[in-house]
SETI-144831 format. One record per residue (C-alpha): y negated, x negated, z negated; residue in three letters. Coordinates in nm, 4 decimals. Layout:
       py       px       pz residuo
        Y        X        Z     ALA
...
END
This chain:
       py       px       pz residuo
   2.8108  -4.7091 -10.5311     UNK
   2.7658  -4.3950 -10.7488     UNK
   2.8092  -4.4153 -11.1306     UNK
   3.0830  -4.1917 -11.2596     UNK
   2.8584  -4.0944 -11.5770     UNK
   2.6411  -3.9039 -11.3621     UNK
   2.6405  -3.5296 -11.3719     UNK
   2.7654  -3.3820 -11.0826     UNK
   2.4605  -3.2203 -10.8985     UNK
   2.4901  -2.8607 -10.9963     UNK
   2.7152  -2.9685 -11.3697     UNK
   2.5770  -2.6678 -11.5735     UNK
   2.5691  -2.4257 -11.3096     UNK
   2.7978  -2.1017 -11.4134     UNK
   2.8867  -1.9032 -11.1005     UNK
   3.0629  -1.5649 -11.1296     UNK
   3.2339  -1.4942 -10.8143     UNK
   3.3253  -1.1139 -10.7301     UNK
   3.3247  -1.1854 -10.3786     UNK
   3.6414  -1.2112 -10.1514     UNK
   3.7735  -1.2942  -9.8053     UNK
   3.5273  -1.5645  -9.6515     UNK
   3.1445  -1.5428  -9.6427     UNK
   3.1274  -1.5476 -10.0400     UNK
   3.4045  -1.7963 -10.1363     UNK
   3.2714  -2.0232  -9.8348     UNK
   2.9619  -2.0311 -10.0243     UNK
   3.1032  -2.0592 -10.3545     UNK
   3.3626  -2.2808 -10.3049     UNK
   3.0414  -2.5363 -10.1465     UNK
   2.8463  -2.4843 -10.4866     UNK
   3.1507  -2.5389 -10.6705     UNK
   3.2167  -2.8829 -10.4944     UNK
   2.8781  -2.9987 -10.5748     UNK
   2.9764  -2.9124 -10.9733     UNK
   2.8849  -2.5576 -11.0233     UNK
   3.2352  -2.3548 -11.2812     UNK
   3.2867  -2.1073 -11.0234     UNK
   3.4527  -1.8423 -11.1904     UNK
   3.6700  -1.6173 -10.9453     UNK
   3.7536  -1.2644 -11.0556     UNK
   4.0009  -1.1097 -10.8430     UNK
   4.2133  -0.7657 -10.8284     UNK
   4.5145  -0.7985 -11.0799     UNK
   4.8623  -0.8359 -10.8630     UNK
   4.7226  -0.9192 -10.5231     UNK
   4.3789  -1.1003 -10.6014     UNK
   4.1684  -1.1948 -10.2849     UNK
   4.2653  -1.0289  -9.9357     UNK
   4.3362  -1.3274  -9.7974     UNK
   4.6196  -1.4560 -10.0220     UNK
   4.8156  -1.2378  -9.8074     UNK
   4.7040  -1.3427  -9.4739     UNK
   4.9478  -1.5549  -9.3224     UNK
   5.1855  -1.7657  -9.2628     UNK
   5.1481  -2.0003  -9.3005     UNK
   5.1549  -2.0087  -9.7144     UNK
   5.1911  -2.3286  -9.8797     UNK
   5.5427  -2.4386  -9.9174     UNK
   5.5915  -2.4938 -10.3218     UNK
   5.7854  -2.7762 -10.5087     UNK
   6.1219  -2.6065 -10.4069     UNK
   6.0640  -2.5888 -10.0458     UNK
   5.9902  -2.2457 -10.0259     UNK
   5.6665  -2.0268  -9.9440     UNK
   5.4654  -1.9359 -10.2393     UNK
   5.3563  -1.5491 -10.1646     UNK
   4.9922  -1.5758 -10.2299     UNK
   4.9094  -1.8540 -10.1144     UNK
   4.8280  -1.8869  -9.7686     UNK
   4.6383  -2.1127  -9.5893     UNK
   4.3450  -1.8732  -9.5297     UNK
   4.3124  -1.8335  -9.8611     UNK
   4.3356  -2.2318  -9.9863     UNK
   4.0699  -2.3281  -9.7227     UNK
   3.7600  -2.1173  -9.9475     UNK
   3.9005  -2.1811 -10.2753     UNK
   3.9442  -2.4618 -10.4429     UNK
   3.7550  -2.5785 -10.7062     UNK
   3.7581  -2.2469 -10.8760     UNK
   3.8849  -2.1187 -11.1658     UNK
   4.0484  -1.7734 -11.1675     UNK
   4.0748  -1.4554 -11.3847     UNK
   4.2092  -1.1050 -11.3022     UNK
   3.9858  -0.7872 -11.3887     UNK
   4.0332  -0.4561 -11.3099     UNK
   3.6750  -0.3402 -11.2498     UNK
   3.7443   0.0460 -11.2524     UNK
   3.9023  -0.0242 -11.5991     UNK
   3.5830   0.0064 -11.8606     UNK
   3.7136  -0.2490 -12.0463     UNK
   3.7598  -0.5030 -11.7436     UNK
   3.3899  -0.4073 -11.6353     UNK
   3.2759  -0.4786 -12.0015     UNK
   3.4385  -0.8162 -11.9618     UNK
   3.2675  -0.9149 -11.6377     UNK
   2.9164  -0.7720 -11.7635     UNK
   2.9871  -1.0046 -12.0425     UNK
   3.0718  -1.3402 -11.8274     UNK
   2.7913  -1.2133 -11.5903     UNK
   2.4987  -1.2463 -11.9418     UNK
   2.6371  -1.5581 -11.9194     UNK
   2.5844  -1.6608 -11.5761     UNK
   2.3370  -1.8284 -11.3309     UNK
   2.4452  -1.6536 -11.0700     UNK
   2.6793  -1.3497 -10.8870     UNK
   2.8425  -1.3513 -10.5950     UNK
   2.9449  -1.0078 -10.4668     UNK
   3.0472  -0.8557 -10.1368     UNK
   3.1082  -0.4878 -10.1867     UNK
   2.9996  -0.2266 -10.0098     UNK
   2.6434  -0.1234 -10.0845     UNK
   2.6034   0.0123 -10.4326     UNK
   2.9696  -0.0262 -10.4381     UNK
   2.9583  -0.1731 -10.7896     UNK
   2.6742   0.0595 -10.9725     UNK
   2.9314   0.2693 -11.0792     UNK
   3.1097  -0.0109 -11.3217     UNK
   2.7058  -0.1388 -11.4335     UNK
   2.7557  -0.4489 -11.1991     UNK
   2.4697  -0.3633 -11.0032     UNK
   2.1837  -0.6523 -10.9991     UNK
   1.9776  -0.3919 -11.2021     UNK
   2.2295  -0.3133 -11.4874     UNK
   2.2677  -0.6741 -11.4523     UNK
   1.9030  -0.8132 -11.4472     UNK
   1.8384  -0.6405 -11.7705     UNK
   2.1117  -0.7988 -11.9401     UNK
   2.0165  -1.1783 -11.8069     UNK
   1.6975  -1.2034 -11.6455     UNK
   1.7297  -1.5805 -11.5001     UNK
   2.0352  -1.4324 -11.2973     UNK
   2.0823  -1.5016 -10.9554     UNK
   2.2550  -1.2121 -10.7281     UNK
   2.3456  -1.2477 -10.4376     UNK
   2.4894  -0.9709 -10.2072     UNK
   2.6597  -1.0218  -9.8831     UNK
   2.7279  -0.7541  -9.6378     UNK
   2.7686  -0.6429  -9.2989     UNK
   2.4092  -0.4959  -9.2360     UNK
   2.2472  -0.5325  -9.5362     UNK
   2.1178  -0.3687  -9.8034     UNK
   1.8501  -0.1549  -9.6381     UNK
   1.8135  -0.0483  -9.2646     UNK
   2.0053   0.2222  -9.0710     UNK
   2.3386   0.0740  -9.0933     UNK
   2.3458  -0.0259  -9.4213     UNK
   2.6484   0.2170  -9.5361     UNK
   2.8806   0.0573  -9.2268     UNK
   3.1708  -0.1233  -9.2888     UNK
   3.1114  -0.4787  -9.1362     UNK
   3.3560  -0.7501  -9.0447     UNK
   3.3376  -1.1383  -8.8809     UNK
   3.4204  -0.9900  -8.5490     UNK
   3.1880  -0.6718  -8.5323     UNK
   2.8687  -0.9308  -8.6396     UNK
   2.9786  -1.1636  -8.3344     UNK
   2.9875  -0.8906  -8.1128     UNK
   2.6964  -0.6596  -8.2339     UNK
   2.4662  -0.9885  -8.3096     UNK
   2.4983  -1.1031  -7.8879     UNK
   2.6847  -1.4359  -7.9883     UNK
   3.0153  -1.2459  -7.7591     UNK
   2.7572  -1.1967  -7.4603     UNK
   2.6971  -1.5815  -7.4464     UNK
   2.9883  -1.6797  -7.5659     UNK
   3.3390  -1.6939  -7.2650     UNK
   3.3528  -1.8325  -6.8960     UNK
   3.0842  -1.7103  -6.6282     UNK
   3.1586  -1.3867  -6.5507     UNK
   3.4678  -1.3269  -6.7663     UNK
   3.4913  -1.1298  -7.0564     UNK
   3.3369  -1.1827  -7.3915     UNK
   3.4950  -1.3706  -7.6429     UNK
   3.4478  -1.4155  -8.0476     UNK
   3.4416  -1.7686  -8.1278     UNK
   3.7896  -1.9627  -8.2507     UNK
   3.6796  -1.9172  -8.6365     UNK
   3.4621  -1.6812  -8.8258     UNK
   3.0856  -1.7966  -8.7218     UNK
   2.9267  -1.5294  -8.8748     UNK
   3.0806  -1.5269  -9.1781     UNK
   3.0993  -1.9205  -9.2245     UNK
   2.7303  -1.9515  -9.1446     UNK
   2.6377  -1.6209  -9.3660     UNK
   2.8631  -1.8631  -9.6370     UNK
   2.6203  -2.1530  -9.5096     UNK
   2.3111  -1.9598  -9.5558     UNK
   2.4017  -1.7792  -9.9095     UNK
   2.4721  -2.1204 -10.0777     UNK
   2.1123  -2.2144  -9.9474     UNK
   1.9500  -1.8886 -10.0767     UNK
   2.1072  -1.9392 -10.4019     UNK
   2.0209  -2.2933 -10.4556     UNK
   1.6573  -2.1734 -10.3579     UNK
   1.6552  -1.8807 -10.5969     UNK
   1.8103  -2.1121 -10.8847     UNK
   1.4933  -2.3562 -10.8495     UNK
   1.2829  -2.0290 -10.8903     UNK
   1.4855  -1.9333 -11.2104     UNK
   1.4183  -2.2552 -11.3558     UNK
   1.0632  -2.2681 -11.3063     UNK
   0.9811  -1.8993 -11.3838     UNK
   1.2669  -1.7648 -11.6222     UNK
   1.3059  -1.5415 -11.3530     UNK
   1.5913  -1.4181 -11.1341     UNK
   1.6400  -1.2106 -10.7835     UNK
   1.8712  -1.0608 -10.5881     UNK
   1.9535  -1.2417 -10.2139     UNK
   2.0231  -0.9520  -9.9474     UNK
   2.2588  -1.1041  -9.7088     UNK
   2.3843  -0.9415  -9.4032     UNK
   2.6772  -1.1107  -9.1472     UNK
   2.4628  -0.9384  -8.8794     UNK
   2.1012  -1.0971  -8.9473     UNK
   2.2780  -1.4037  -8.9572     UNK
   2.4482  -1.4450  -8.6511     UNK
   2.1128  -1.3021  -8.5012     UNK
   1.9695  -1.6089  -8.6557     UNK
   2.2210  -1.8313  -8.5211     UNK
   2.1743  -1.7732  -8.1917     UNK
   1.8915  -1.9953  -8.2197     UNK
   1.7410  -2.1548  -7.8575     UNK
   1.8841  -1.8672  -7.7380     UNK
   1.7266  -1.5872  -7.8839     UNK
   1.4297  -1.7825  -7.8116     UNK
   1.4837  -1.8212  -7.4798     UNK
   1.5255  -1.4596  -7.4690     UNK
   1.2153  -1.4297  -7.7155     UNK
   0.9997  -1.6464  -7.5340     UNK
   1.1239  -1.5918  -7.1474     UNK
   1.2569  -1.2292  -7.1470     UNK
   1.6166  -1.4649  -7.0811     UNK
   1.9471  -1.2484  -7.1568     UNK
   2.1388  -1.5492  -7.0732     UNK
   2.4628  -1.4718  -7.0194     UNK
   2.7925  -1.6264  -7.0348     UNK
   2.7701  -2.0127  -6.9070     UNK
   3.1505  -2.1074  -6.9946     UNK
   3.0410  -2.4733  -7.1557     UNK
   2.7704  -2.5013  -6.9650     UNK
   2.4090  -2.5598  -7.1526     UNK
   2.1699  -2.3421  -7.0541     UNK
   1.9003  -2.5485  -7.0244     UNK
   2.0051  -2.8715  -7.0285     UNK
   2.2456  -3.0491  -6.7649     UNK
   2.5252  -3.1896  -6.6839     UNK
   2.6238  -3.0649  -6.9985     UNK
   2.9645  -2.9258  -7.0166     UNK
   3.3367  -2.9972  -6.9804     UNK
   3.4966  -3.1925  -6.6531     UNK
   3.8503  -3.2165  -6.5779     UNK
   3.9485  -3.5913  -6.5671     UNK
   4.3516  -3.6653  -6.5128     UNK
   4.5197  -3.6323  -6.7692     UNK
   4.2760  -3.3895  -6.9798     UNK
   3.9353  -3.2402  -7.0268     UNK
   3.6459  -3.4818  -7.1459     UNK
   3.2764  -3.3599  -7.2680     UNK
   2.9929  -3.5368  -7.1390     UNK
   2.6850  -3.4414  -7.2809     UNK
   2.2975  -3.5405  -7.0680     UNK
   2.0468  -3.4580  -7.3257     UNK
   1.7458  -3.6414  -7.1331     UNK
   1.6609  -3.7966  -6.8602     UNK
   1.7031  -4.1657  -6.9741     UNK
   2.0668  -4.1020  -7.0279     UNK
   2.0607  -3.9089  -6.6948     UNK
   1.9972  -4.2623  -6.5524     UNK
   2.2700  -4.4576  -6.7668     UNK
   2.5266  -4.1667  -6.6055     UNK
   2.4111  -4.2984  -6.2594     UNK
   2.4634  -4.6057  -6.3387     UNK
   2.8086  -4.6196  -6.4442     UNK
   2.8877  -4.3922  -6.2162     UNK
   2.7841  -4.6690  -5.9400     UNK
   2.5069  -4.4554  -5.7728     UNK
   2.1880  -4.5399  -6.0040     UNK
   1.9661  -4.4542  -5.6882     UNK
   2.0898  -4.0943  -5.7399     UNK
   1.8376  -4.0798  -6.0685     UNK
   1.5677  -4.0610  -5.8067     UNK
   1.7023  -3.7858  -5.6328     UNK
   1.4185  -3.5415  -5.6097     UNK
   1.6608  -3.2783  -5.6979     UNK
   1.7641  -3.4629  -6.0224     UNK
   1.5431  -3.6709  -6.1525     UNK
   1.3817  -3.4314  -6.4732     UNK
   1.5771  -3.2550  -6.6849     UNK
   1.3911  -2.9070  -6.5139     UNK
   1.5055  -2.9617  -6.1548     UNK
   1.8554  -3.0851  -6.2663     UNK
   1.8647  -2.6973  -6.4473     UNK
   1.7817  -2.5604  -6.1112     UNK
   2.0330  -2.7709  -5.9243     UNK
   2.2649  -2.7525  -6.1842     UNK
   2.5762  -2.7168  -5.9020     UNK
   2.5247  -2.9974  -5.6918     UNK
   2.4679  -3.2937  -5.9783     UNK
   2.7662  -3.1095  -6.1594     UNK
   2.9658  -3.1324  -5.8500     UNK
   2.8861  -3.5065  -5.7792     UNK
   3.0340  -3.5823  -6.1715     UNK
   3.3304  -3.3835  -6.0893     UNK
   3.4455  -3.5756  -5.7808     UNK
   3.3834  -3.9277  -5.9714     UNK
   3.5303  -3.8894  -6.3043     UNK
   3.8452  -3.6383  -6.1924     UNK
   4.0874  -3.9174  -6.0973     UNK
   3.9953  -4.1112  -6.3902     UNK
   4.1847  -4.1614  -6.7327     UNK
   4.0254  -3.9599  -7.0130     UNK
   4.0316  -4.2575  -7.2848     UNK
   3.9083  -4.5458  -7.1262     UNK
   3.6446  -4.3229  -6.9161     UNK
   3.5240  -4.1970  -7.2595     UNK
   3.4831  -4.5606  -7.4309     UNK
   3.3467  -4.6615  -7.1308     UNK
   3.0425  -4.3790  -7.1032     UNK
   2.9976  -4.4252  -7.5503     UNK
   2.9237  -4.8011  -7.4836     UNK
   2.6879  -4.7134  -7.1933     UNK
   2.4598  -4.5318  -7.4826     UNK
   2.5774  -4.1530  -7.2704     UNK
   2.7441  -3.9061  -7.5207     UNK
   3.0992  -3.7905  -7.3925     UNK
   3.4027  -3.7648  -7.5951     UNK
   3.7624  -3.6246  -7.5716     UNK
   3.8128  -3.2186  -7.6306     UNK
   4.0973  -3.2164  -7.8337     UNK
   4.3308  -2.9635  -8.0048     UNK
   4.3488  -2.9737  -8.3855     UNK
   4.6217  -3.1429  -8.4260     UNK
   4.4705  -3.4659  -8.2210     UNK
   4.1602  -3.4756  -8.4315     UNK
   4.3511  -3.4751  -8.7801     UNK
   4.5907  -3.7818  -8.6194     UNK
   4.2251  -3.9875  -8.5223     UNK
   4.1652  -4.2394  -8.7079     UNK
   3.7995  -4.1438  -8.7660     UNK
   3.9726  -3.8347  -9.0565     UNK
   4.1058  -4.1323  -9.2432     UNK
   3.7817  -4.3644  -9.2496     UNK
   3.5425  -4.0675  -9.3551     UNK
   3.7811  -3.9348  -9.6185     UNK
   3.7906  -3.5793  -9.4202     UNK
   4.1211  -3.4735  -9.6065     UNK
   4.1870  -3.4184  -9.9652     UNK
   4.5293  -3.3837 -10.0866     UNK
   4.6062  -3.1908 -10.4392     UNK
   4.9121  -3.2147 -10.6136     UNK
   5.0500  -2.9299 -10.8164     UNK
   5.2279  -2.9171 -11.0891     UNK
   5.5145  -2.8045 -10.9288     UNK
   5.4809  -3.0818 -10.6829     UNK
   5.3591  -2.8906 -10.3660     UNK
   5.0873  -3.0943 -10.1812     UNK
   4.7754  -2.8890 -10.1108     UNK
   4.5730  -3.0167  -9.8319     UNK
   4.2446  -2.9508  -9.8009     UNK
   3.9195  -3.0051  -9.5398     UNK
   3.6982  -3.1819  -9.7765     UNK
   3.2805  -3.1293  -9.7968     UNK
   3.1132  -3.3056  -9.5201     UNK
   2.7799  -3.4137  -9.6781     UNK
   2.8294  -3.7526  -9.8494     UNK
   2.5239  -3.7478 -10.1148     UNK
   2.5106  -4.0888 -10.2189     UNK
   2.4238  -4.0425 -10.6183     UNK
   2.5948  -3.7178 -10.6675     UNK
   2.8884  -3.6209 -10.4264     UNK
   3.1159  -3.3750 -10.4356     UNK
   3.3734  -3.3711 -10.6269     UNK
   3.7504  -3.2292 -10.5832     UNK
   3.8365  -3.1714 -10.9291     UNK
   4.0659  -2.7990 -10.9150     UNK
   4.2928  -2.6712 -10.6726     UNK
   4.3084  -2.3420 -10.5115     UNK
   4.4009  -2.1073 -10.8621     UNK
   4.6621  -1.8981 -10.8657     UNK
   4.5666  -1.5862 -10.9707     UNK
   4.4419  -1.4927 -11.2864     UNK
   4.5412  -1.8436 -11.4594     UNK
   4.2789  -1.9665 -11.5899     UNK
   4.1753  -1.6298 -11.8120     UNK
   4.2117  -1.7913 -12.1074     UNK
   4.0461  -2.0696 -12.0803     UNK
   3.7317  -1.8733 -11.8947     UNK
   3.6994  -1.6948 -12.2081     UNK
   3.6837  -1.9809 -12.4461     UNK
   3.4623  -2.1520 -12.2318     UNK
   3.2190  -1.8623 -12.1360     UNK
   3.2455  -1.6477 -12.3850     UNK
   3.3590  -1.8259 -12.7235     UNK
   3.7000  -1.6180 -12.7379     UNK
   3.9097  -1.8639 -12.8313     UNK
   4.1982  -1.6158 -13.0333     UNK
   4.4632  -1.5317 -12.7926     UNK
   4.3855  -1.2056 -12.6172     UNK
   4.5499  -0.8651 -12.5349     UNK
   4.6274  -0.8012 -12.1508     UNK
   4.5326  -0.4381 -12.2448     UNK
   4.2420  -0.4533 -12.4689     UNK
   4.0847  -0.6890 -12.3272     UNK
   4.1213  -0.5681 -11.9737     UNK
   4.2156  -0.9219 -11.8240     UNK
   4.5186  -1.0464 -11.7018     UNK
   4.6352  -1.4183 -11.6982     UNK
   4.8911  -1.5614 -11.4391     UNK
   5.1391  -1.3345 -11.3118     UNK
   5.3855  -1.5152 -11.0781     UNK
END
């Protein structure tokens, strides 16, 4: 049971958020559930790029879309607080140099050097707050020989080799349903940051994180870079085949497609077992995980014929309770209607004040002292400028839209 008195696990934390589309807000919007102010400065009028990418957009109190707010956009957001800036207007780049003295960290995704021009550089920055944190995510990074090239999601997948392992045998390349390299570039920036905060407490002293979407799919290839590291192994495509490790994969069954995944050779033996042929664990060609690799075919065959004529739920329960891993592959809409969403409290529902219901995909980790907390829906753009500027800067007069070069809500 946690004690609501306690701080939220990053209460204090000021976060000033330049960043937009997904790598950035995926890591800011994880900071901000764990209690971090996230402050989100967007481009007055049409704010983050992906307000506009939809439908869907979030049907407001009256039954009708609300323009700006798509789904895209309310999945990386919430929990922030938002104020609109025009950078390129001296007096909106004073404003964010101002919040920025003021902050623990930035969060920016421009192009490189994009924002030395407006004195939001981590240099023009670092000498007005030394403790800051700056963190910079881009395509290729801040040095090398691509560092000037535009980089998206797609291009990292493709240029990092996650594509060339990633489709059926002997098809064609495919990117991965969502963003990998940008969600795990999101994953890997909130860890840099939280790593760079505990040097800024102990030293006074702050640093800029160099992120790049194509060092970290590299990263995320993982066994398989080491396979290729370690073995000279360009894998390949395998479909959902493993490539070490088998009968690993997907198997027809009659009335879907079931996983059933063999990570050893004990539950190698549990397979035979329910599967009414234990002696075939002492097949010569099965019986370690190495010579089940080479004769991948033949055991995968042998599953195939058994479990195709069978029913996909009670097959499933049945394999779970004989201790082998194996479960359904559904579409979204079946996992959000299991029962499972429910018990670990995977959705959170906001309520507006217009009475539009915003769903949203809550943090996974379930830290037992200090868990994350829900506490702001996805902002509207620019709506919470006043209250940013009492809070962060101690302007609490009302303010000019021109001379202070920030705008409040719009719509």
């Amino acid at each position: 049971m946690t004690d609501p008195a306690t701080p939220a696990a990053l209460s204090g934390i000021r976060i000033l958020d330049l960043s937009r589309v997904l790598a950035g807000p995926w890591a800011t919007q994880m900071l901000a559930d764990l209690g971090a102010d996230v402050v989100k400065v967007e481009a007055p009028g049409c704010g983050d790029d992906t307000r506009a990418w939809g439908p869907p957009f979030l049907i407001d109190g009256a039954g009708q879309e609300d323009a700006g707010e798509s789904a895209y956009y309310l999945s990386c957001n919430r929990n922030k607080r938002s104020i609109a800036i025009d950078l390129a207007d001296p007096a909106g780049a004073a404003i964010v140099r101002d919040l920025a003295a003021r902050a623990d960290v930035v969060v920016e995704n421009f192009k490189v050097g994009g924002l030395a021009k407006y004195g939001l550089d981590f240099a023009s920055l670092s000498h007005l707050n030394p403790k800051l944190v700056y963190c910079s995510i881009t395509g290729f990074g801040q040095t090398g020989p691509y560092r000037d090239r535009p980089g998206y999601d797609f291009v990292a997948q493709g240029m990092g080799g996650f594509m060339s392992i990633t489709g059926e045998e002997g098809g064609q390349p495919l990117r991965a349903g969502v963003a990998m390299a940008d969600l795990s570039t999101g994953l890997y920036a909130a860890v840099s940051i939280l790593a760079a905060l505990r040097h800024a407490e102990r030293t006074g002293q702050g640093q800029q994180i160099d992120l790049a979407l194509l060092d970290t799919q590299v990263a995320m290839l993982a066994n398989q870079a080491m396979n290729f590291l370690v073995g000279g192994i360009d894998p390949g495509r395998l479909g959902n085949r493993h490539p070490t490790v088998v009968p690993y994969t997907t198997f027809d069954v009659a009335d879907g497609t079931i996983v059933i995944a063999v990570g050893n050779d004990r539950q190698f033996r549990l397979l035979c077992r329910e599967m009414g042929v234990p002696d075939l664990a002492d097949d010569p060609r099965f019986v370690t995980a190495r010579v089940r690799q080479i004769n991948r075919d033949a055991i995968e065959a042998i599953v195939r014929d058994h479990v195709r004529d069978l029913h996909a739920e009670p097959l499933v329960e049945r394999l779970v309770a004989a201790g082998i891993p194996a479960g359904p592959v559904n579409s979204i809409r079946e996992i959000f209607a299991d029962p499972v969403i429910a018990a670990r409290g995977t959705v959170h529902r906001f309520e507006r004040e217009d009475g539009a219901t915003i769903p949203s995909v809550a943090f996974p980790g379930k830290l037992s002292a200090t868990p994350a907390t829900f506490r702001h829906r996805p902002p509207r753009i620019g709506e919470n400028a006043v209250a940013i500027l009492a809070d962060w800067l101690d302007l609490d007069e009302p303010f000019s839209n021109t001379d202070r070069g920030a705008q409040g809500e719009t719509r």
